[in-house]
N, C-alpha and C positions, 0 to 999 in steps of 0.2 A: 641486437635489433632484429623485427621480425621482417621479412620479403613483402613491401607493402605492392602489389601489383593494382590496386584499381583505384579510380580516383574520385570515386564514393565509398560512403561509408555501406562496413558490411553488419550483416546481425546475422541470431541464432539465436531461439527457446531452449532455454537448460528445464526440462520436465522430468518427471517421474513419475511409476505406476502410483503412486500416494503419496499422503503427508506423512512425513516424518521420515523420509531416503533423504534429507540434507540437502534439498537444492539450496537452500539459506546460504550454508557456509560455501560450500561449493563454487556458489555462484560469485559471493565475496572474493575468495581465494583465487577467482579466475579474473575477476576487474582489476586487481589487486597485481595478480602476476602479469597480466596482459598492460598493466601501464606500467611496473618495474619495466619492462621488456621495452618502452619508449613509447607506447601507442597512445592516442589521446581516445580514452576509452566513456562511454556513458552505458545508462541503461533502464532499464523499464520492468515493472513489475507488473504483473498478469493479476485481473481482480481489484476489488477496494481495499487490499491492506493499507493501511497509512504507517503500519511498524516498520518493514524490513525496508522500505526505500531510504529512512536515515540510515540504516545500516552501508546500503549502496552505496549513498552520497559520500561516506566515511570511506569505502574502499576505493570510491572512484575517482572523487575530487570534484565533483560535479551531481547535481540535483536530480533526480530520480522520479520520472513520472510513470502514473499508474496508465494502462492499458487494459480498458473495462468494456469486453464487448456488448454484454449486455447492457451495458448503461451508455453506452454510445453510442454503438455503430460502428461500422465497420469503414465509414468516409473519417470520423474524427479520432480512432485507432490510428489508422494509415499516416491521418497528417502528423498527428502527434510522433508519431516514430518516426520518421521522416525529420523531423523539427528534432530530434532528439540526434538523428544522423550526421545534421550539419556541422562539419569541421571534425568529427570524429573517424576514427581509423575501425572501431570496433562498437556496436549495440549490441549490449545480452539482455534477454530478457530472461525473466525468472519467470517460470508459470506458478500457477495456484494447483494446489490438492492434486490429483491425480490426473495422468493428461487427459483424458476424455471425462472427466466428472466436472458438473456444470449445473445452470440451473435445471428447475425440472420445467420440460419440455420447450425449452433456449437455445437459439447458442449463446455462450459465453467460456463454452470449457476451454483449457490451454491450447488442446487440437482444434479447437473452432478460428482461436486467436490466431493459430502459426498459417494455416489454411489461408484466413482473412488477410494477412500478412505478407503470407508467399516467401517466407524463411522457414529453413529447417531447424528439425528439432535434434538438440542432442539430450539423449535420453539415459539418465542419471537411474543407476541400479544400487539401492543398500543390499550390499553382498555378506553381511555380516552371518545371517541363517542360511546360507544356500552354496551350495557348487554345484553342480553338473544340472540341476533342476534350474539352473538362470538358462540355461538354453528354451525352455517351453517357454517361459517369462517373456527374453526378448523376441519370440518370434512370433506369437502372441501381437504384442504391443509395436512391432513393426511392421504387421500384415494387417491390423484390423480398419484403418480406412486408407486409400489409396492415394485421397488428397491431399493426406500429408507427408514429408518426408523424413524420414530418421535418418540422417547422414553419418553419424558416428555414436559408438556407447561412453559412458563417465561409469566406471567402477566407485563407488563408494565405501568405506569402512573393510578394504579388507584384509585381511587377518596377519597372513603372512607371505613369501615367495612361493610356499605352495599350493596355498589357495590359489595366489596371481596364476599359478600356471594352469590349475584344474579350471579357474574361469575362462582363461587362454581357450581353451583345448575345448572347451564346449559351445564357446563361439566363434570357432572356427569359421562357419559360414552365415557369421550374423555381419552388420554390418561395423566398423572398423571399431577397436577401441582406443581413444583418445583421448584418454585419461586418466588416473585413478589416485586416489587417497586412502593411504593407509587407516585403519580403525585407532582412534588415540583417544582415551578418553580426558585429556588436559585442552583438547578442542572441540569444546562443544556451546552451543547457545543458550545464554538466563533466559528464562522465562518467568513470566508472570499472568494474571488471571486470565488477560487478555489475549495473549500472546507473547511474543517476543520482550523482553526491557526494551526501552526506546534507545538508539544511541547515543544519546547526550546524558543517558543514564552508568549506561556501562565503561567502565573506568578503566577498562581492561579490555577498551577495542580495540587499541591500535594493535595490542599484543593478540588478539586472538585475527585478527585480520593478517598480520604479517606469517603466526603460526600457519594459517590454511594456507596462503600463498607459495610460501614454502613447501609445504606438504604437496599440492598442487604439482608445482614446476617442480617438484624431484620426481614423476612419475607420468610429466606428461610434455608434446612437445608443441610448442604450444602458436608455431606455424602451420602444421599439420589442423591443429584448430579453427584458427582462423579463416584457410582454406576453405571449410564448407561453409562459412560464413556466402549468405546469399547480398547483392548488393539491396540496398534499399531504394527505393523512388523516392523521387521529388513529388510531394504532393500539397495542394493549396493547402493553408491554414484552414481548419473550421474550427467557428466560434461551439465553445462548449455549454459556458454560463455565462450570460451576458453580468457585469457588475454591480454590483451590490450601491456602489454609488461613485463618486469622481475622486473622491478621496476618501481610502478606510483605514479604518485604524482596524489592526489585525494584533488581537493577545499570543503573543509566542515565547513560549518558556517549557519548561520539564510538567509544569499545569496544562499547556493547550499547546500539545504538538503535534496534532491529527488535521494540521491544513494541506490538503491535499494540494500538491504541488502545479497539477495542469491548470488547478483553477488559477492559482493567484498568478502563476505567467500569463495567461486568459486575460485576465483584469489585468495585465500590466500594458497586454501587445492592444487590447483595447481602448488604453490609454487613464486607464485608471490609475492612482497615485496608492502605492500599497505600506501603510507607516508601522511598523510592528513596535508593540510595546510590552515591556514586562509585568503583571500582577505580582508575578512571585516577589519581583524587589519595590515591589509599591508603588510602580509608574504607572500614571494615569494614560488614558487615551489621549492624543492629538485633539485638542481644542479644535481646529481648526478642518478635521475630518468631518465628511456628512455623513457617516455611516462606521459602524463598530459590530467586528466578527469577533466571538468569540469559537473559537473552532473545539475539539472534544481533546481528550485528554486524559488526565488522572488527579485532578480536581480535591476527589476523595484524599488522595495521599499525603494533600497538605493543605488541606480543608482549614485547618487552627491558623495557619499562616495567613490566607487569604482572607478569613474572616478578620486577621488585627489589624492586615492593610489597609488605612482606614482614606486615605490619598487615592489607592485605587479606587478602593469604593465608593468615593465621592465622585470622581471624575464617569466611573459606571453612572450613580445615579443623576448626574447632572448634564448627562451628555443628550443633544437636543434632536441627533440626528437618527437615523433608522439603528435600532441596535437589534441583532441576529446570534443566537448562543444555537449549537447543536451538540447534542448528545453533555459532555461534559460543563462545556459552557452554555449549554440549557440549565443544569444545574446549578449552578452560579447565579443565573436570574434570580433563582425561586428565593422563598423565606427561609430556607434550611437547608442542610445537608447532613444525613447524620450517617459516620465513617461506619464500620466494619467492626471495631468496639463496640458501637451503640452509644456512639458523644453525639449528642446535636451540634452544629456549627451554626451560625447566622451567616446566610448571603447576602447578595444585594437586595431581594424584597423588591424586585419588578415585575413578576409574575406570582400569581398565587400557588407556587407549588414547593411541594415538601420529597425530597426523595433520600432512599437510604439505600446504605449497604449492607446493614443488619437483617435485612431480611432479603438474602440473594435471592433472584430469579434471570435464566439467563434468558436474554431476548435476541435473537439472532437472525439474519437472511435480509436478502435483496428489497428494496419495496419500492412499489412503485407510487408516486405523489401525483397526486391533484393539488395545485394550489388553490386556495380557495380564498386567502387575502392578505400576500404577502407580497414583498418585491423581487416576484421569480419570475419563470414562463406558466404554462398553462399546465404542461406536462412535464414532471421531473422524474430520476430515477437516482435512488441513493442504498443505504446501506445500514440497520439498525447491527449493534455488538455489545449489548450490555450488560452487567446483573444488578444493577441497580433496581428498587420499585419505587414507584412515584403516587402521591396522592395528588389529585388536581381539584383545588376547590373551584367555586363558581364564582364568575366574574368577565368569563373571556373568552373570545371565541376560538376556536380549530385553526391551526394555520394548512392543514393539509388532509386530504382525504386520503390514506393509505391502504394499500393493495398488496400483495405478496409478489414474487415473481411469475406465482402459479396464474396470478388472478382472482386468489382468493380476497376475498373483503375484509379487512383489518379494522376497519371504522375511521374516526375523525382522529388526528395524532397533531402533537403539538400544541402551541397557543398564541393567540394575540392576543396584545394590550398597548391599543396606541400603536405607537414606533415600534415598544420594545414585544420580540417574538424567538421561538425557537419551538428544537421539537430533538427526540431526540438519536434521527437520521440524520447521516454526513449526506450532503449530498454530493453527487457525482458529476453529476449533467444535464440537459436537458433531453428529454428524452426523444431518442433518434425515431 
């Protein structure tokens, strides 16, 4: 049992100089060791990922909200962490991509987020290519802004005991290490086009969850951890996205698992009724819902299934209330779907669009929304991740006017028709 001395919860950014030094497993193997050890642990992912937060929720035992500065702000960050603190001994957040890489000309980078936050960072090194040269590295990346704080290092992958010691020896006067993972290569993360497999995917998580934790707590101590944990504040709730309607039916399966978590607490603490049902096993939406989310996904992967659910698809096109698809269940709207083979699927046929995966293109980055006639605010901020392409016939109008995070002009994106509408941004928020 760890020295719990304060009676708020504490946090701490697990970052690194880029993508691919492992804050993923890392971060796992520390929620993971930090509740073996008795603590009631949460935690928060830095950016729009919608993948590695199921991973969280599986190490932590507990649901996993995203912290998006750029799409929120720096008042609805706060409260959301905060909200994330309550009753907890321990908040880690993961950062995104490299700590200071962000939008272009934003803040949003993970040093924006820790800054905003007012928690330190402990900063995760892949020492796999390196000894005596991680000293420039960390001093580097501990010295470049002022207003944030690197309390301790996390050694990553390294090699052997005398590596461990040539790394020792060269951060002699960096600041402490307080942690480290051996390089194994029987622990490591699936990936797929998108990114990460989802967790309800990989069958082999509890086992790769428990290996890092392990790996983890033999090399690190993990009071001494906790310790730079900074406490969190109490701060009011702020609304993110006001609700979709009083009652929704929300699609949630291995098809549509990209609902981001703040929102649908958002819509619950609002007082919204949140009913989730399955496509993949052919459940229809809540009859008695006024509103139907289908959220994004991988759609594509079981395209043939969805098209023979023929109970889901009925209850899709019979449903009377506002219906919302984004990014994957935008797809599902359309008249078609044709996979990565090159099979056509039939959809539900609520919007006139046709998209495929035969002809990738990837589409990527922040944007910024103009509602133009949907049931949003005026001004939103979301997220495009695709390689899908989409043909749009005529018949419907724009549900959003889209922008980049530069500012650049993207055009009209999305569609209405009647009730049913989507587009294919997740969104995030309202924009701060």
């Amino acid at each position: 049992m760890l020295s719990l001395v304060n009676s708020r919860g504490k946090g701490f950014v697990v970052a690194a100089p880029s993508s691919g030094s492992g804050k993923t497993l890392v971060t796992l193997g520390l929620l993971r060791a930090f509740r073996k050890a008795g603590l009631t642990v949460r935690s928060a992912k830095a950016g729009p990922d919608y993948i590695d937060p199921g991973f969280h929720a599986a190490a932590s035992g507990a649901p996993c909200l995203n912290l998006d500065l750029w799409a929120m702000g720096e008042r609805a960050c706060r409260a959301l962490l905060a909200q994330q603190a309550r009753g907890a001994d321990i908040v880690i957040v993961e950062g995104v991509m490299g700590l200071f890489d962000g939008p272009q000309g934003a803040r949003g980078s993970t040093a924006d987020l820790a800054a905003a936050l007012d928690v330190p960072v402990l900063l995760l090194i892949d020492c796999a290519h390196q000894a005596q040269s991680i000293a420039a590295l960390v001093h580097g990346f501990t010295r470049f802004r002022r207003d944030i704080h690197v309390a301790g290092l996390f050694l990553n992958r390294v090699k052997s005991d005398r590596h461990l010691r040539l790394l020792t020896d060269a951060l002699a006067d960096a600041p402490p290490i307080l942690g480290a993972l051996r390089q194994s290569d029987s622990v490591h993360m699936p990936s797929r086009h998108l990114g990460l497999v989802q967790a309800q995917e990989n069958q082999q998580l509890e086992a790769l969850i428990e290996s890092a934790a392990a790996g983890v707590t033999r090399e690190t101590i993990l009071d001494n951890l906790f310790q730079i944990g900074a406490e969190i504040s109490n701060h009011a709730a702020a609304s993110v996205l006001p609700p979709l309607g009083q009652r929704i039916a929300i699609a949630h399966d291995q098809a549509f698992g990209f609902a981001y978590a703040h929102l649908l607490r958002g819509w619950q603490m609002a007082g919204a009724e949140v009913i989730p049902f399955s496509p993949l096993n052919d459940e229809a939406p809540a009859p008695h819902a006024d509103a139907l989310f289908l959220p994004g996904g991988y759609p594509e992967l079981h395209a043939g299934r969805l098209a023979a659910n023929a109970r889901f698809l009925a209850g899709l096109r019979g449903f009377t209330g506002t219906v919302y698809g984004e990014c994957g269940g935008y797809m599902v709207l359309g008249d078609g779907l044709t996979d990565a083979d090159g099979t056509r699927h039939a959809m539900a046929g609520l919007l006139p669009l046709e998209t495929s995966f035969a002809r990738r293109k990837l589409h990527l980055g922040y944007r910024q929304l103009e509602n133009l006639d949907g049931p949003f605010p005026a001004r939103l901020r979301g997220h495009e991740f695709h390689y899908s392409t989409a043909e749009m016939k005529p018949g419907t109008e724009p549900l959003f006017h889209a922008r980049n995070a530069a500012g650049e002009d993207l055009g009209p994106m999305g569609q209405r028709l009647g009730k049913v509408m989507g587009s294919y941004a997740h969104i995030i928020a309202e924009a701060p």
